[in-house]
C-alpha positions in Angstrom: 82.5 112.9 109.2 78.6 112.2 109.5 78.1 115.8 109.1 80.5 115.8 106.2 78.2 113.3 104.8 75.1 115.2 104.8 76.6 118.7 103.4 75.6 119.9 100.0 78.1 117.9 97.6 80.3 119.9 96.0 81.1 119.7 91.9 84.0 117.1 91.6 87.5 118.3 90.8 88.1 117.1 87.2 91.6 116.3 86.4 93.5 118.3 83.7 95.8 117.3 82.1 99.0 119.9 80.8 98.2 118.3 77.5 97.1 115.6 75.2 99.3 113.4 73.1 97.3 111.6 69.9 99.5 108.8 67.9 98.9 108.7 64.6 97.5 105.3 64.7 95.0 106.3 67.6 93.9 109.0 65.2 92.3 106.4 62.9 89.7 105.7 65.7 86.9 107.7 66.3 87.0 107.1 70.0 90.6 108.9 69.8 88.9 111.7 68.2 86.1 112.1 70.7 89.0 112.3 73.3 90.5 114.9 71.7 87.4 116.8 71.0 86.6 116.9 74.6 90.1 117.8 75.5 90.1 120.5 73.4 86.8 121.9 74.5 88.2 122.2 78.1 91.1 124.2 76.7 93.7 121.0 76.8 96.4 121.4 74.2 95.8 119.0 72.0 99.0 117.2 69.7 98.5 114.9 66.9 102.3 113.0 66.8 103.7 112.0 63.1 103.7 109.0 64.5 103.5 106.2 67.5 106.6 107.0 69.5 105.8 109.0 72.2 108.4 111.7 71.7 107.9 113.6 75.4 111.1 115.5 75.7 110.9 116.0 79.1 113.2 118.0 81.9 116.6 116.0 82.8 115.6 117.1 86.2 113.5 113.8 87.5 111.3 116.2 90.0 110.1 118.6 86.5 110.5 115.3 84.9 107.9 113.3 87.1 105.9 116.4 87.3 105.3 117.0 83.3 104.8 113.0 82.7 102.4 113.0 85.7 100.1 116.3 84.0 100.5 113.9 80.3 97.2 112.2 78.8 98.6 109.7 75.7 95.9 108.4 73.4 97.7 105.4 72.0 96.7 102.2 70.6 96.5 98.4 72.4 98.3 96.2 70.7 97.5 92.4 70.1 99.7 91.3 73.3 98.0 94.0 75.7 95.0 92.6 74.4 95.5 89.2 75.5 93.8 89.1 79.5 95.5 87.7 82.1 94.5 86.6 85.1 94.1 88.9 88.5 93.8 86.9 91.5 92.2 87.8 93.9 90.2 90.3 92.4 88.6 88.8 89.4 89.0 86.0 86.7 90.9 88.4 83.8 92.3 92.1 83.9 90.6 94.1 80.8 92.6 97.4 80.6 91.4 100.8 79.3 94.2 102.6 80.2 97.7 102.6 82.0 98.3 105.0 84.3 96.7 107.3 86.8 96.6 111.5 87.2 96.4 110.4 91.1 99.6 110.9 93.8 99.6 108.4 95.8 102.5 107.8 98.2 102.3 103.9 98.8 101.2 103.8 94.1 101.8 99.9 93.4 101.9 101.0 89.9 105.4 102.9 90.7 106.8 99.0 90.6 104.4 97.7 88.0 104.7 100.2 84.8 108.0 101.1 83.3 109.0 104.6 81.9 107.9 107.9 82.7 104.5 107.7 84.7 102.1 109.3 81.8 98.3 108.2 81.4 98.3 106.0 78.5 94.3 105.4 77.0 93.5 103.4 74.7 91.7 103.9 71.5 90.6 100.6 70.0 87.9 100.0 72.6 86.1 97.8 69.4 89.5 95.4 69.5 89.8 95.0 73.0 85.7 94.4 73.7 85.8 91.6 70.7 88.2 89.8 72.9 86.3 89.3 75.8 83.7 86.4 75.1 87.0 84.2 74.6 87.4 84.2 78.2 84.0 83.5 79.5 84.0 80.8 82.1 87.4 80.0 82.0 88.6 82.1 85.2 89.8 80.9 88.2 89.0 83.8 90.5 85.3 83.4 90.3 84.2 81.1 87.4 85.2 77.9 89.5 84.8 79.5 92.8 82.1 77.9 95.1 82.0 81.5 97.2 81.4 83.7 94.0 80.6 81.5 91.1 77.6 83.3 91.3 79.6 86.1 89.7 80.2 84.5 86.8 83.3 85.4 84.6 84.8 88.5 86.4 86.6 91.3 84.5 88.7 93.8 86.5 88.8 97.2 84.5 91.2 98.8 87.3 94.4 96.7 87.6 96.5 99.3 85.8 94.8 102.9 86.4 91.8 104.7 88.0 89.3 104.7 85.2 87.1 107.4 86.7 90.2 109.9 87.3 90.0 109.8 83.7 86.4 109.6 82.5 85.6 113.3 82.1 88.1 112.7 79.5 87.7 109.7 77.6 84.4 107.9 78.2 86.0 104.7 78.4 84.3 103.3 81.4 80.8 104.4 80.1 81.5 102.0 76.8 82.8 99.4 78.7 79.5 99.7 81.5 77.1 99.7 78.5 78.7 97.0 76.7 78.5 94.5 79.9 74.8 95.9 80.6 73.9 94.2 76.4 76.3 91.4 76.6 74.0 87.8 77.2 76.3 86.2 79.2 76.9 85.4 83.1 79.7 88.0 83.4 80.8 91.2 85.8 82.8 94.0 85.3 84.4 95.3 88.1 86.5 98.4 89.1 87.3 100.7 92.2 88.5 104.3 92.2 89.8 106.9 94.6 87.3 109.7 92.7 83.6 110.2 93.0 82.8 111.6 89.4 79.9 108.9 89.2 77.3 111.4 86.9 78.7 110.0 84.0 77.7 106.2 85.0 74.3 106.9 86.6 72.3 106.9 83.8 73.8 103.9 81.8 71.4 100.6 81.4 74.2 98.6 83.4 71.4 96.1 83.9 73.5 94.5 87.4 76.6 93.6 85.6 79.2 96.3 86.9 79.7 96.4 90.2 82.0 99.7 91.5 84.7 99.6 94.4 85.7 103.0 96.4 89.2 102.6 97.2 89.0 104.0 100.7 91.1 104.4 103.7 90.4 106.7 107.1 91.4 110.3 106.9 94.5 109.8 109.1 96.1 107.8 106.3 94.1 109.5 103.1 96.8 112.2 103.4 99.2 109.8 101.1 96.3 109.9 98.7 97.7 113.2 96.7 95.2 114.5 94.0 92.5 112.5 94.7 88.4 112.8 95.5 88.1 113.6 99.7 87.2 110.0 101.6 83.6 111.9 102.5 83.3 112.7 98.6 83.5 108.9 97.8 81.5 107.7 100.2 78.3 109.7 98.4 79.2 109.0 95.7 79.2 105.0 96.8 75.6 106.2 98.0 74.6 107.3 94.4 76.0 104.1 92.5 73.8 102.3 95.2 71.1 104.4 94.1 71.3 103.8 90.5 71.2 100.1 91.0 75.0 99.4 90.8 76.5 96.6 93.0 78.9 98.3 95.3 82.0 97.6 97.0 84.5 98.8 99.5 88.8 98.3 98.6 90.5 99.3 102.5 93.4 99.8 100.7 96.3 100.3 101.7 95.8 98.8 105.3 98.2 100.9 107.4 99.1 99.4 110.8 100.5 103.0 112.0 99.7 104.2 115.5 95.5 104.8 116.0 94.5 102.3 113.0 91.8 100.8 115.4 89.8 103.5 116.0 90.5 105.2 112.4 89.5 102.0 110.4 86.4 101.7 112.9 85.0 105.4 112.5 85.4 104.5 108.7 83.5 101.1 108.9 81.0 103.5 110.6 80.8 105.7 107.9 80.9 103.6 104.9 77.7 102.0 107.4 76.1 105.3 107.6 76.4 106.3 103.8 74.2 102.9 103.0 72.0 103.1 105.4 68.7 103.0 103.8 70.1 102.6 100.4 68.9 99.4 98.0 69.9 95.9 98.8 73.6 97.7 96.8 75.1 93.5 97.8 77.9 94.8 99.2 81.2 93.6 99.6 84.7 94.1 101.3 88.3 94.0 100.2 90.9 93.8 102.7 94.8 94.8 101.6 97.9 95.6 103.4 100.2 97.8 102.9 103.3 96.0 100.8 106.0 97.7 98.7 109.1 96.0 96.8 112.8 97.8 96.7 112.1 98.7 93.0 108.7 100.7 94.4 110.2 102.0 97.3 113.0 103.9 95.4 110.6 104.9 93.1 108.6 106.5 95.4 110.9 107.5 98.0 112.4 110.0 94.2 108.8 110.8 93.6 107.6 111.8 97.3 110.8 112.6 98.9 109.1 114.6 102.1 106.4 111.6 102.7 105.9 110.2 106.1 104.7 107.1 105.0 106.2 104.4 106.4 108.5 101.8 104.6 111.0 100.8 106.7 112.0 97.2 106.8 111.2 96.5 110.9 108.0 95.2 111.1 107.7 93.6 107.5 108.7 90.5 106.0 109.7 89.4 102.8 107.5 87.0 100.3 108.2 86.2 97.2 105.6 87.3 94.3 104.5 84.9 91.5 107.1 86.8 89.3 109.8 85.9 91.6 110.5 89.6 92.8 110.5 90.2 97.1 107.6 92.2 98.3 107.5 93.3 102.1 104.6 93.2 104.1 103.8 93.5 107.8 105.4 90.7 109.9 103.2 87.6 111.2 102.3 89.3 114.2 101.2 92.5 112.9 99.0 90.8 110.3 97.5 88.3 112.4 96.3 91.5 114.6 95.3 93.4 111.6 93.5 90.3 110.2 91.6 89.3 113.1 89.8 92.6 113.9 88.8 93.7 110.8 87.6 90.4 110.4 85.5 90.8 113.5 84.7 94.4 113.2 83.2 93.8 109.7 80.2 92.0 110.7 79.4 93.7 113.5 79.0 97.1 111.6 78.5 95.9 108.0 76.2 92.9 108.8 75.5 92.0 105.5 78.7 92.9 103.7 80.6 90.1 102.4 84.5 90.0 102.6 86.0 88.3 99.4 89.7 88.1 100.6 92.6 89.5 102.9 95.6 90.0 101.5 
């Protein structure tokens, strides 16, 4: 991998989508038609719908069916309640979403639980709305606004609860507003997002003036393979080096942690990578996010319809069952296992990312 890190980069694969749906009441924002108008410059059929219903007639066969929703871009409108934050512990103070959604195939996808109906990219097109909302919620987090460990933060905003905002970028410049809008805003606040895709040339250049700090969503090769239509690990980790660059506070999501045979020595060469990518970079105040792998019955049959060949593990020995603030059953690794997992990434941290801070294990 350090050799990997030094080649020539290569030009980012761009997702494209089969096609792009426009709502008529998207259509009355000029954002919507900028999305379209890039679309169609790439060649991206482009359909304006009679109205808001997204009318996708797709296959009664659930593999063409996942398949076509999957390759779908939807520029819709957020209404008054998706406006409305809510809270996103442990991340940040309040989830701000963009979009809903991702073009990404990932095996172990939390979203395959969290969003109902076909798994399309929803973006949203009243980026004016959902910006005049946010001042209401500065300082009255939980996550960071009343945290003695990172009050220094400010109010936190997490822009990536819901979908991978650079996977989608190229496409609707969403992320650049949003950067740009923290970088004027006069207040102590933070945006923050991570992403599996290293299409960062869009962001360099923005006056972000400190406020956004950017996660990569990384895990080792060995388990990147459930990571389906996403940037290469080696990809993301320059690109991590070129948001450091530009002066953006940086971060590092190990997520999914995967306790499968090896995952010593594969999260420890990635440490050492992430470690090698920095070194020499500007003080980028770097921090560490630490989460299991978990999955809930609802995702697992999800999944298991969506990735029927996957080798990723979700079989019930090992795990145990806690119950989520909504009352559902998640399982994650048993006492044991996460008391082992815990432990030496807690030690191994320090002693290869000395100045890295971890904000939480989960």
């Amino acid at each position: 991998m350090a050799t990997q890190l030094k080649e020539k980069a290569r030009p980012s694969r761009l997702w494209r989508p089969n096609r792009v749906l426009v709502t008529r009441a998207a259509r009355e924002w000029r954002h919507a038609r900028q999305i379209a108008e890039r679309a169609a410059a790439l060649d991206i059929p482009v359909i304006e719908l009679a109205s808001d219903r997204l009318g996708l007639d797709l296959p009664d066969d659930p593999r063409r069916a996942y398949a076509e929703a999957k390759a779908t871009l939807a520029v819709t409108v957020a209404s008054a309640s998706k406006r409305k934050l809510q809270p996103i512990a442990p991340s940040a103070d309040w989830r701000v979403d963009l979009a809903e959604g991702c073009p990404a195939h990932c095996n172990y996808c939390y979203l395959a639980g969290s969003l109902k109906g076909p798994p399309i990219t929803r973006v949203y097109a009243n980026l004016p709305e959902i910006f005049a909302e946010l001042p209401n919620y500065v300082g009255r987090g939980t996550v960071t606004s009343r945290s003695s460990h990172r009050a220094h933060e400010g109010t936190t905003f997490e822009a990536s609860c819901y979908t991978d905002p650079l996977g989608i970028e190229h496409l609707t410049g969403s992320l650049s507003s949003l950067i740009d809008h923290f970088g004027s805003w006069d207040a102590e606040v933070q945006l923050r997002f991570t992403s599996k895709f290293d299409a960062v040339e869009p962001l360099l250049g923005i006056q972000h003036r400190g406020r956004t700090r950017m996660r990569f969503s990384l895990n080792p090769p060995l388990f990147a393979r459930f990571e389906g239509g996403t940037s290469p690990v080696a990809a993301r980790l320059r690109a991590m080096r070129r948001m450091a660059d530009a002066g953006y506070r940086v971060g590092v999501t190990v997520a999914p942690i995967i306790a499968a045979e090896g995952w010593q020595e594969a999260y420890g060469g990635l440490l050492a990578e992430v470690a090698e990518a920095l070194d020499g970079a500007p003080d980028p105040d770097l921090t560490v996010e630490l989460i299991t792998h978990r999955f809930t019955a609802g995702s697992k049959a999800v999944l298991q319809s969506w990735y029927p060949g996957s080798a990723l593990d979700m079989h019930p020995d090992g795990r145990a069952e806690k119950r989520t603030k909504f009352g559902s059953i998640k399982h994650v690794y048993d006492a044991a296992t996460m008391k082992a997992l815990r432990s030496w990434f807690e030690a191994t941290i320090p002693a290869t990312l000395p100045s890295a801070r971890i904000l939480y294990w989960t």
